[in-house]
DOZAVO-390797 format. One record per residue: residue in three letters; chain; x, y, z of N, C-alpha, C in turn. Coordinates in steps of 0.1 Angstrom, whole numbers. Atoms other than C-alpha are relative to their C-alpha. Layout:
% residues N
ALA / A / X / Y / Z / X / Y / Z / X / Y / Z
...
% end
This chain:
% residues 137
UNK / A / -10 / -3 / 11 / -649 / -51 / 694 / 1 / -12 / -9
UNK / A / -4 / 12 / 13 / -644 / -70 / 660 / 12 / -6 / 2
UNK / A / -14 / 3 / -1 / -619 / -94 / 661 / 3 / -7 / -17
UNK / A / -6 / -4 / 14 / -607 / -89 / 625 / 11 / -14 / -6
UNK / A / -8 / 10 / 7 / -582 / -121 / 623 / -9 / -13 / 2
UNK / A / 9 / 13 / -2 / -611 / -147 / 638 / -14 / 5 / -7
UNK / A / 12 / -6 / 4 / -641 / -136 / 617 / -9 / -13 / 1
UNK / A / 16 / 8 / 1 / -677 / -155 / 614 / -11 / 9 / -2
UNK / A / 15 / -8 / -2 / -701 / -132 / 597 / -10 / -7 / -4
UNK / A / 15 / 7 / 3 / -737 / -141 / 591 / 1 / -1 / -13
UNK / A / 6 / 1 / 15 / -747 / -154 / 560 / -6 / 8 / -7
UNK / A / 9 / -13 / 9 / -768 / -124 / 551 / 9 / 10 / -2
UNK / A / -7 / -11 / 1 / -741 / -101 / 559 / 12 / -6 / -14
UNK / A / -4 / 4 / 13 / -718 / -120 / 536 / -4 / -2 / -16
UNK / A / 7 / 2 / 13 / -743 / -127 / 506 / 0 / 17 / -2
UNK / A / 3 / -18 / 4 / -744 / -83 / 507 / 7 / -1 / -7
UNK / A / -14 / -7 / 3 / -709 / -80 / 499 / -3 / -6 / -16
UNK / A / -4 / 0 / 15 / -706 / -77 / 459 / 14 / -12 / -1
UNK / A / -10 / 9 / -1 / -682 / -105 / 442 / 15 / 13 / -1
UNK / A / -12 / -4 / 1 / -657 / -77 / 436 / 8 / 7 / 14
UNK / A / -2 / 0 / -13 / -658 / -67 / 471 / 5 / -12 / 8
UNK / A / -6 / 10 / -4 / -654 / -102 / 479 / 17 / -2 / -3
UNK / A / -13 / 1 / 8 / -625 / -103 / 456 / 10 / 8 / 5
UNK / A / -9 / -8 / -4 / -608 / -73 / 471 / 4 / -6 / 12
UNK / A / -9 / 5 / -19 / -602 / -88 / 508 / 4 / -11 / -7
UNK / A / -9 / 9 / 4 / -596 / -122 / 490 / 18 / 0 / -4
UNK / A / -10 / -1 / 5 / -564 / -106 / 476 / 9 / -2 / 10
UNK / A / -10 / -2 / -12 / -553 / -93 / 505 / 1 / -14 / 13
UNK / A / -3 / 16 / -8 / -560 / -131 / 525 / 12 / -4 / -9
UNK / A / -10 / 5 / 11 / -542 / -146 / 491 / 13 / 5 / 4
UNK / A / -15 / -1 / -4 / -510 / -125 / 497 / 2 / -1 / 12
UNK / A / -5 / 1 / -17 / -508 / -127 / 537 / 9 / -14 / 0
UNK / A / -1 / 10 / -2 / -509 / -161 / 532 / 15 / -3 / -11
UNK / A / -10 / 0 / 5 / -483 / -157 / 503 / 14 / 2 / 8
UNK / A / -14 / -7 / -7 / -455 / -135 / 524 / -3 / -10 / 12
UNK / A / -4 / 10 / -10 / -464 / -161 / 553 / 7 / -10 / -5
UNK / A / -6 / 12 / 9 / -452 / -189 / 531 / 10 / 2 / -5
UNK / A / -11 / 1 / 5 / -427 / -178 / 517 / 12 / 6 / 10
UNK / A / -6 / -2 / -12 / -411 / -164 / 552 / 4 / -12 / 6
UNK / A / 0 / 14 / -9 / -415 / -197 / 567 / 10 / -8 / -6
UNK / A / -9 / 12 / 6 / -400 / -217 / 539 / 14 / 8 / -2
UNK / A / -17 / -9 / 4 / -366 / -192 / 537 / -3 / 0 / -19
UNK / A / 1 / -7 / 16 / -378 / -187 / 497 / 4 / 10 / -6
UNK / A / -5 / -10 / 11 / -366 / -157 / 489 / 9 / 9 / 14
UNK / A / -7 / -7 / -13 / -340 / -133 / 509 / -12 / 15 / 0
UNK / A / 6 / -17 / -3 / -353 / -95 / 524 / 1 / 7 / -12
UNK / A / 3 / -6 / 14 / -344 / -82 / 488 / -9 / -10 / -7
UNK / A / 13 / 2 / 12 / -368 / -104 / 468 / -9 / -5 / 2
UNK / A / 11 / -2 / -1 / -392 / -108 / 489 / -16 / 7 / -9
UNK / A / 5 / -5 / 6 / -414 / -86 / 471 / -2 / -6 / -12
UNK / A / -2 / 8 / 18 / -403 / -99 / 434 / -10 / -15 / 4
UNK / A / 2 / 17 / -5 / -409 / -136 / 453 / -15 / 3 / -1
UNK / A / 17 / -3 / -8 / -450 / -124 / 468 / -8 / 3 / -16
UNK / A / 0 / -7 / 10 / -453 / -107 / 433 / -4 / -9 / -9
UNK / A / 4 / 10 / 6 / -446 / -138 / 416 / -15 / -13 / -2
UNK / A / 13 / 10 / -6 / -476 / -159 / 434 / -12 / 5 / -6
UNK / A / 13 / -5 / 0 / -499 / -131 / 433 / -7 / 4 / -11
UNK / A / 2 / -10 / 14 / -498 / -118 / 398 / -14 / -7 / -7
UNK / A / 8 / 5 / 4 / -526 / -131 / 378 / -2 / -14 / -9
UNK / A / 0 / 13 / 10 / -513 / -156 / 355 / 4 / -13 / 10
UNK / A / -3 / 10 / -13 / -501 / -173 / 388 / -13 / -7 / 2
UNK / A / 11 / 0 / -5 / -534 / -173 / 401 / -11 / -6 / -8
UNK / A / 9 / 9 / 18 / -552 / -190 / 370 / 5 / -10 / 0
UNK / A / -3 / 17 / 1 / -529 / -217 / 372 / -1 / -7 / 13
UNK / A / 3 / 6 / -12 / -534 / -219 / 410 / -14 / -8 / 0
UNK / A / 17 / -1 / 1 / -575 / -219 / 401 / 2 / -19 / -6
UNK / A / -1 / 8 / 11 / -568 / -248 / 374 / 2 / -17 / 14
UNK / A / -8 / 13 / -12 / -551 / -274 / 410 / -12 / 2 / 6
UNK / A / 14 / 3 / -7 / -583 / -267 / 431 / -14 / 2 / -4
UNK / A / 7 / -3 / 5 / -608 / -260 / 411 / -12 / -19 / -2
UNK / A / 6 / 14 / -2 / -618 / -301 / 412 / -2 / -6 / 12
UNK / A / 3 / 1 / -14 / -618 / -296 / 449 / -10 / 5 / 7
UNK / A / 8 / -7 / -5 / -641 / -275 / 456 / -16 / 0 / -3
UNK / A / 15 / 1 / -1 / -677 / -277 / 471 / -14 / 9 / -9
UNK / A / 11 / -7 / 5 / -710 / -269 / 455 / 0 / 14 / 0
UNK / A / -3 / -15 / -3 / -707 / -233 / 471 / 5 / 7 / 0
UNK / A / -18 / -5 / 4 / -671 / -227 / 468 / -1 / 3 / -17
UNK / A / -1 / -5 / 15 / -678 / -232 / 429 / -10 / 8 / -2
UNK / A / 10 / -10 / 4 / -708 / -211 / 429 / 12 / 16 / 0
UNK / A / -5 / -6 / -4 / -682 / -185 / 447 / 5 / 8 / -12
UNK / A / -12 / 0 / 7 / -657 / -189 / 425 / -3 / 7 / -14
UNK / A / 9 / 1 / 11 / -680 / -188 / 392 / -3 / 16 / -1
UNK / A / 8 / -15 / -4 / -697 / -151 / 404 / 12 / 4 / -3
UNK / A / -13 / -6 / 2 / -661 / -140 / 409 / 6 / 5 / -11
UNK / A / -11 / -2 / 14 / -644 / -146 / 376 / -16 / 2 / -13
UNK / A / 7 / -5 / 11 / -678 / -138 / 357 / -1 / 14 / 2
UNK / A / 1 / -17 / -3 / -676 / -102 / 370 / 9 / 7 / -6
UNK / A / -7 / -7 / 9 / -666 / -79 / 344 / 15 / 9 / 3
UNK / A / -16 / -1 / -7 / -631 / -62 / 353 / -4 / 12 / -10
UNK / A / -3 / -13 / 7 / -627 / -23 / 344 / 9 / -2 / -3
UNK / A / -11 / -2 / 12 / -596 / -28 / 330 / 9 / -14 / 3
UNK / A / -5 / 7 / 0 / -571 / -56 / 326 / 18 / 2 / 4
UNK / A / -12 / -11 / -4 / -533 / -54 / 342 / 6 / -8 / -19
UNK / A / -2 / 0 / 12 / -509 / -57 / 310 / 9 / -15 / 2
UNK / A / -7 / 13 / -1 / -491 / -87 / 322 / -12 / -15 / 1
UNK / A / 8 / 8 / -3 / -523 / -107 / 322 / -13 / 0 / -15
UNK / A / 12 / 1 / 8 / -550 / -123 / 298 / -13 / 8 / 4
UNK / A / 9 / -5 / 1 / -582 / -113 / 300 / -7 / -11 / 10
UNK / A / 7 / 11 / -6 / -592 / -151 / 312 / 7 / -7 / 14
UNK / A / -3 / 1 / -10 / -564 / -153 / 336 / -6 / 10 / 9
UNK / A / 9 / -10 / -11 / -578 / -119 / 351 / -9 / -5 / 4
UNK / A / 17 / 3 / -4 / -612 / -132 / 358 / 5 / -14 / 8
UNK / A / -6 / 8 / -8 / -597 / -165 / 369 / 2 / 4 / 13
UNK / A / 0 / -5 / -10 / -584 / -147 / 396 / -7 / 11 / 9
UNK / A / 9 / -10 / -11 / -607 / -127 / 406 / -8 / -11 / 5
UNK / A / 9 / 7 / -5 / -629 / -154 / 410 / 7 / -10 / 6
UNK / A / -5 / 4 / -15 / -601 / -172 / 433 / -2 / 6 / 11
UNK / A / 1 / -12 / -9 / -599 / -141 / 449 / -11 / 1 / 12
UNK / A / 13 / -1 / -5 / -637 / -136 / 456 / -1 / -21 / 9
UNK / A / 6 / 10 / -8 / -636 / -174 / 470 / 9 / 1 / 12
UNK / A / -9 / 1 / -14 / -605 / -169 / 495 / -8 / 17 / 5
UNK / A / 8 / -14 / -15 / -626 / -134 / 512 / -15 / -5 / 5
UNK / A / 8 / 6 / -4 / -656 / -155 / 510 / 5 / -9 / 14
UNK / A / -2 / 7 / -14 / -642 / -179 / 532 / 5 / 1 / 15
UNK / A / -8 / -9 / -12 / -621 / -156 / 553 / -12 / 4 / 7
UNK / A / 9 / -6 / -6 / -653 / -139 / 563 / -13 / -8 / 8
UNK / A / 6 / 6 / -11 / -669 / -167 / 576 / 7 / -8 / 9
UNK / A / -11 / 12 / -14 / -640 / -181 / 600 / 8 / -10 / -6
UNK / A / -3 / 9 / 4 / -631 / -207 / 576 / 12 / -1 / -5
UNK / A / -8 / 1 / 7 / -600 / -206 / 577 / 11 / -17 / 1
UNK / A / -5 / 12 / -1 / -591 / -243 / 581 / 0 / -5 / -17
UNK / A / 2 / 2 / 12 / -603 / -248 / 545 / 10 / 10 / -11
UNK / A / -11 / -4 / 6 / -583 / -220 / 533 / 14 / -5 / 1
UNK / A / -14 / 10 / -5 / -552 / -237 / 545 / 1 / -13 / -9
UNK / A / 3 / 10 / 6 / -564 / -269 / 530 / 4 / 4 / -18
UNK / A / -1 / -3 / 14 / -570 / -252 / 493 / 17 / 6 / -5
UNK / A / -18 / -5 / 1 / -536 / -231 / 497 / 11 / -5 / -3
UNK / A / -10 / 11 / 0 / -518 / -262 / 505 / 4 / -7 / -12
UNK / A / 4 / 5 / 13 / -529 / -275 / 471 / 13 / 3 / -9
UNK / A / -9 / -9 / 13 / -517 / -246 / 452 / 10 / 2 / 11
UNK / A / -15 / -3 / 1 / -483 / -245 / 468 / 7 / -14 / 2
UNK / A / -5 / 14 / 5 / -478 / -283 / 463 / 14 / -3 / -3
UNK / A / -13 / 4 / 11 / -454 / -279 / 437 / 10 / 6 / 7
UNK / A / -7 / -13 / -5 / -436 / -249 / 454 / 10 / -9 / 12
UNK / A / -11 / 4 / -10 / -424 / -272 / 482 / 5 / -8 / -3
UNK / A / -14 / 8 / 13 / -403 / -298 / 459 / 11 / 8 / -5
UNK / A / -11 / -9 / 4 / -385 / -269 / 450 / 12 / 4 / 8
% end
């Protein structure tokens, strides 16, 4: 049986996955890791949770998250990253640029990249970055 929270897949099997496929599980790492964080730190009550996750996840967040690690990241990670946000986007949401969208997709596509090969020490690492500011608050 797959064990779905400890992953390590092969390198081949991950180079298959399309960046927008990458991008889609990244999301869903991105917010876990959001509603864990903001659980932990008492940030928002049981009503604004949501509003709170919402806030992180949305895209223009996520562009300025890109902007804090973006000088951190390995040869491979910026290849990741790069594929991600050059991948054309069927539509754009209305609360977001065009260059934040892609921004975040190509954070996106690097947090499912990583997830899928185990790495999640490094996601931690990058995460910690982008919520820097968040814990002064």
């Amino acid at each position: 049986m797959t064990d779905y929270f400890h992953l390590n897949a092969a390198p081949d099997t991950v180079r298959a996955i399309s960046s927008l496929g990458l991008a889609h599980l990244g999301d869903g790492v991105f917010e876990l890791m959001v509603r864990s964080w903001l659980c932990l730190h008492g940030k928002a009550t049981s009503k604004g949770l949501h509003r709170a996750t919402v806030r992180y996840v949305a895209a223009p967040a996520q562009a300025r998250a890109v902007e804090r690690i973006l000088p951190l990241l390995t040869g491979d990670e910026g290849d990741v990253f790069r594929r991600g946000r050059n991948t054309s986007p069927h539509s754009v949401p209305q609360n977001a640029s065009r260059a934040d969208y892609q921004a975040a997709t190509g954070l996106e596509a690097l947090f499912g990249w990583l997830w899928l090969q185990g790495r999640t020490e490094r996601l931690n690492q990058l995460f910690a970055v982008i919520m820097e500011e968040e814990e002064c608050r």
